[in-house]
C-alpha positions in Angstrom: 122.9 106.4 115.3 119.3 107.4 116.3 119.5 109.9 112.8 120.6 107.0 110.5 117.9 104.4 112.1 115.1 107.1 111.9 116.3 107.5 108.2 116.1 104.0 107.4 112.8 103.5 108.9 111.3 106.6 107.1 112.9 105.4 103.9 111.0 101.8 104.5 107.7 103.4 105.2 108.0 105.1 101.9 109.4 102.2 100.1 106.1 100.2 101.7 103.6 102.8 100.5 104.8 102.7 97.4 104.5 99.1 96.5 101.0 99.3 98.6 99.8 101.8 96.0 100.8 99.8 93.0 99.0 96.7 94.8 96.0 99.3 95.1 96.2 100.9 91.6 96.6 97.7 89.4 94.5 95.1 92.0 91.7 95.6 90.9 91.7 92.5 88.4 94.3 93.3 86.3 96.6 90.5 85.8 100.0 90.1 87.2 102.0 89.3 90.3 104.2 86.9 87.8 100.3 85.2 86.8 99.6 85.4 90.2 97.2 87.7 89.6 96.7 90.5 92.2 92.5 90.4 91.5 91.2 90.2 95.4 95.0 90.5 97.1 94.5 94.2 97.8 91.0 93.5 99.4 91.9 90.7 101.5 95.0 91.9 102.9 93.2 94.0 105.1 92.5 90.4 107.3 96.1 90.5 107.7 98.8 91.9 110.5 100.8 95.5 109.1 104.2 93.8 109.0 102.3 90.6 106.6 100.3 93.3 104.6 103.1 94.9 103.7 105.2 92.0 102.7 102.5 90.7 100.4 102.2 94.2 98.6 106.2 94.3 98.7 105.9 90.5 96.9 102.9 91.1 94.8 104.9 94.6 93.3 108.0 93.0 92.8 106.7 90.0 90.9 105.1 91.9 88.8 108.0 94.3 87.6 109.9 91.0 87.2 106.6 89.9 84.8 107.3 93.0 83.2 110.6 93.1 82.7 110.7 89.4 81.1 107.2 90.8 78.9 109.3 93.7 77.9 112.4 92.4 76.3 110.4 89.1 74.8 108.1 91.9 72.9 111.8 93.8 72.2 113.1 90.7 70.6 110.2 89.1 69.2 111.3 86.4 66.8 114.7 87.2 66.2 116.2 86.5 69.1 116.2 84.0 72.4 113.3 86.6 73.6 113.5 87.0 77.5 115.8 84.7 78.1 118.6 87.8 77.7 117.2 89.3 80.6 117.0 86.4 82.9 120.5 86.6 84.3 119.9 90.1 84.8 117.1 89.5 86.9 118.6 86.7 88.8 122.1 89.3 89.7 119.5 91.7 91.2 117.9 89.4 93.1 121.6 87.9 94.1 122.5 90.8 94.7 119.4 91.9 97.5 120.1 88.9 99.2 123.4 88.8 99.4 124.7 92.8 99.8 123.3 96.4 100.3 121.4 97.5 96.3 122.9 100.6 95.5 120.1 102.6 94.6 119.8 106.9 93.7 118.9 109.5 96.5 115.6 109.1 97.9 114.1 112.4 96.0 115.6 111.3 92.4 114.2 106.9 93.2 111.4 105.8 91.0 108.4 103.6 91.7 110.5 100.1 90.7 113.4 101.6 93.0 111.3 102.0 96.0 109.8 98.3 95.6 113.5 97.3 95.4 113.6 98.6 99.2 110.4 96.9 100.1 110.5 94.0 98.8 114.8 93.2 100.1 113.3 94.1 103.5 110.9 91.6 102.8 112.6 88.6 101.9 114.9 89.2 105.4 111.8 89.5 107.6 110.4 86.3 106.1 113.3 84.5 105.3 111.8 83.7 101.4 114.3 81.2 99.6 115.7 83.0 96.8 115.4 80.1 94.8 111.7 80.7 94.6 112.1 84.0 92.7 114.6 82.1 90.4 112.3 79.8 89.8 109.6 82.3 88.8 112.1 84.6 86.7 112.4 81.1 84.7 108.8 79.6 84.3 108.3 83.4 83.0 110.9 83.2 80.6 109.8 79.6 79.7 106.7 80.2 78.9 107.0 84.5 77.9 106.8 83.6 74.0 104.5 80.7 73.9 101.3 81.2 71.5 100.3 77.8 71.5 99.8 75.1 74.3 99.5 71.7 73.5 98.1 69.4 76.4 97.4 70.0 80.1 100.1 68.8 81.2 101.9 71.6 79.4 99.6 74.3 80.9 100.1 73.2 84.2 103.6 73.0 84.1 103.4 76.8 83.3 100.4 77.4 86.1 103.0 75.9 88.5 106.0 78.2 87.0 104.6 80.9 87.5 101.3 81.6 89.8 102.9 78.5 91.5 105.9 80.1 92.7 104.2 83.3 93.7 102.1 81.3 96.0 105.1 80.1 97.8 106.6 82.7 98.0 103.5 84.6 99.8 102.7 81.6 101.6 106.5 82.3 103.0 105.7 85.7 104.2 102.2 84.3 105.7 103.8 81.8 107.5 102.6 77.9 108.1 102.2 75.0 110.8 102.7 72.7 108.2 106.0 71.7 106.2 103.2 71.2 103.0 101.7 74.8 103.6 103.6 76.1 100.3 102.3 73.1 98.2 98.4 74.4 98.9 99.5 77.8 98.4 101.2 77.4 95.1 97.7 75.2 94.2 95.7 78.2 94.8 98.7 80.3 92.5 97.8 78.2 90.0 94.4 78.4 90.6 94.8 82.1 89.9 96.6 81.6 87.2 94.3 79.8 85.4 91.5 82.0 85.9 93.4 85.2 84.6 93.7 83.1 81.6 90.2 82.6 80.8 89.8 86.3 81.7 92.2 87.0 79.6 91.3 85.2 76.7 89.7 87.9 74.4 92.7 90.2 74.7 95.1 86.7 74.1 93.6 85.8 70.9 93.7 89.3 69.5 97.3 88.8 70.1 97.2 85.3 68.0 98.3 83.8 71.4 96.0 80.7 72.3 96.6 79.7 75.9 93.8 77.0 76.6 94.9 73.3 75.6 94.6 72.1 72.0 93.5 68.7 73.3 90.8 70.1 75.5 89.5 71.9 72.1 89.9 69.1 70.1 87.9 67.0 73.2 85.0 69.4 73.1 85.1 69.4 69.2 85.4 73.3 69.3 88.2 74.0 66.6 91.3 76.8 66.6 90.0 78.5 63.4 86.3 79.0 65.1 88.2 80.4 68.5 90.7 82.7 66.6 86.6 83.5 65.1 85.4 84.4 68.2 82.7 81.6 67.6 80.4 81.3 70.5 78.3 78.1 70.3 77.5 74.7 72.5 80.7 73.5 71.9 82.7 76.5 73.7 80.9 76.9 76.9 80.9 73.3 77.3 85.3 73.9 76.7 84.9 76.8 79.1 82.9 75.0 81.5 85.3 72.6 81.7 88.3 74.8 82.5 86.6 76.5 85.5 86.2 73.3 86.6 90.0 72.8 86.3 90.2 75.7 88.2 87.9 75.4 90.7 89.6 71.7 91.4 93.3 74.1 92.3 91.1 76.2 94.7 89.9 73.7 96.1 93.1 71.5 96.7 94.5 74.6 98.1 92.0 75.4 100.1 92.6 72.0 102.1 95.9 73.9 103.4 94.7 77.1 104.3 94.3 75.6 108.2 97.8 75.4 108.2 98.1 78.9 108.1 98.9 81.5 110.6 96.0 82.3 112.7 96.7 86.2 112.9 94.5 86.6 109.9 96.6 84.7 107.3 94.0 82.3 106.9 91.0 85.1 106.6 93.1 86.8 103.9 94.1 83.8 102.3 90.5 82.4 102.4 89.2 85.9 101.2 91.1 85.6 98.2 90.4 82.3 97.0 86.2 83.4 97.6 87.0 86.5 95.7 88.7 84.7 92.8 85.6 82.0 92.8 83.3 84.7 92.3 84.9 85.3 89.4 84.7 81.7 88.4 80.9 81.9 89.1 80.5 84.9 86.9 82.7 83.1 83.8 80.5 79.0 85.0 77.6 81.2 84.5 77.7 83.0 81.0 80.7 81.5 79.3 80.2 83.7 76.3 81.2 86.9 78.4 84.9 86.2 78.1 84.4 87.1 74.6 82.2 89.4 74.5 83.4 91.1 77.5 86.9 92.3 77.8 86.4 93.9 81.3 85.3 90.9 82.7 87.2 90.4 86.4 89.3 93.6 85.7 87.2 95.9 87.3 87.1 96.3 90.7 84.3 94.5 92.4 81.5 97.0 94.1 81.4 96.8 98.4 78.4 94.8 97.8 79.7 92.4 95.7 82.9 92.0 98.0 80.9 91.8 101.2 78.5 88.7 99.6 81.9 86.4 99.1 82.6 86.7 103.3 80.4 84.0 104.5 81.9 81.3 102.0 85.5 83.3 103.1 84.4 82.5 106.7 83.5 79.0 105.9 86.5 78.4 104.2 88.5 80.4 107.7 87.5 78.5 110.2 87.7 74.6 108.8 90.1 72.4 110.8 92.0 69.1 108.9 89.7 67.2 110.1 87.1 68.9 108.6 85.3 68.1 105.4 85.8 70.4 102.5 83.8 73.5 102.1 81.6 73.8 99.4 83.0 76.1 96.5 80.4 76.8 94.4 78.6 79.4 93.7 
């Protein structure tokens, strides 16, 4: 018995190491994590207990083979099929199936990276008790939402922020762990948060794709048109458009960041704070020179420098220690 539990704890330290490593290698700003985003998670888990850091690189790997997957067979189907929605009741069987019953997976020496998060992540939706209706959920805002090239309003937008960096916010918020029944509801705020940023990050590489993910009414509002955006046109008219949506976004952090007192005080709240501050620096960067989107395709994808990391603490600290009686933080730059 002592054989088989040193076994199974050897094959969850691997299984652990391997998702941390994917956190690591793709967490520097490249997007993911279901639109969660995993820009900053790497770095602020380090506020957090080893049993919470490793469920958060266990959910932040698994979410983002599940983005994959549903990215995968849309691209494999393209227009002449449903597109990703094949693959959902795949995905929702496997994640049945981890809840409910022992995966059957290959020898350890023959078990690939996506194999080993299998392990992790099972292990972590026991230990934290995660409702396996959130990853259902997630697997179908993805789906929803995987071929879209064209978004109409903001209430549309939202409705896919809350789909998908929604749902991986509750889900981590799960493994963090709350003193307040409306804990998730902040978190998933702050997932849409994130989601919303990658999107303006990710706006040069979406338009090379034809895919337009920013609100034809807000273009329309600003007077910027499709035709000059598809252009790459950079003028008065844009910046005031991308001014706008960081303001959108700043807004989510900042309605989840009323929550983040609810949250564990082993560190969850440092880690959760850390990553909000991280994500508003790049907020800052985008508020500041609008135009950089466009020009710049690397903007928040590479990782930030120590310096740069360090200067986001003290609004990471104010953000930390604020009680719910307490006003609101300033979250500006």
């Amino acid at each position: 018995m002592a054989d088989v539990a040193a076994e199974d704890s050897a094959e969850r330290r691997t299984a652990f190491a391997t998702a941390r490593q994917m956190c690591r290698r793709e967490g520097g700003g490249e997007g993911g994590g279901g639109g969660g985003g995993a820009g900053g998670a790497y770095l602020a888990s380090f506020f957090l207990p080893r049993a919470k850091r490793d469920g958060v690189y266990a959910v932040w790997a698994f979410a983002r083979l599940v983005q994959r997957a549903v990215a995968t067979e849309g691209g494999r189907c393209g227009d002449s099929c449903s597109g990703a929605g094949s693959i959902m009741p795949l995905l929702k069987s496997r994640i049945d199936a981890m809840y409910d019953s022992p995966h059957q997976l290959p020898l350890p020496q023959f078990r690939d990276e996506s194999q080993w998060v299998l392990i992790a992540v099972a292990a972590t939706m026991r230990r934290f008790d995660i409702p396996r209706k959130l990853w259902h959920d997630l697997i179908d805002g993805l789906v929803a939402f995987g071929g879209v090239q064209r978004i109409a309003t903001w209430r549309s937008l939202d409705s896919h922020l809350a789909a998908s960096g929604g749902n991986v916010g509750r889900i981590v918020a799960a493994v963090l762990g709350a003193s307040h029944s409306d804990a998730a509801n902040f978190a998933a705020a702050i997932g849409r948060a994130m989601r919303l940023t990658i999107i303006l990050r990710d706006l040069n590489r979406d338009l090379a794709r034809d895919r337009l993910l920013l609100p034809l009414e807000d273009l329309a509002r600003f007077r910027y048109s499709e035709r000059e955006m598809l252009a790459n046109t950079i003028n008065d008219s844009f910046r005031s458009l991308i001014r706008h949506e960081v303001g959108r976004a700043r807004g989510l952090f900042r309605e989840g960041v009323a929550g983040t007192c609810w949250l564990d005080g082993d560190g969850s709240r440092m880690a959760a704070a850390a990553l909000v501050s991280l994500q508003l620096a790049q907020l800052d960067e985008v508020e500041r020179a609008p135009e950089s989107i466009l020009r710049n395709d690397n903007i928040g994808r590479k990782r930030p420098s120590l310096a740069a990391q360090l200067r986001q603490l003290p609004r990471a600290w104010r953000i930390a220690k604020r009680q719910a009686a307490d006003p609101l933080p300033n979250l500006g730059s």
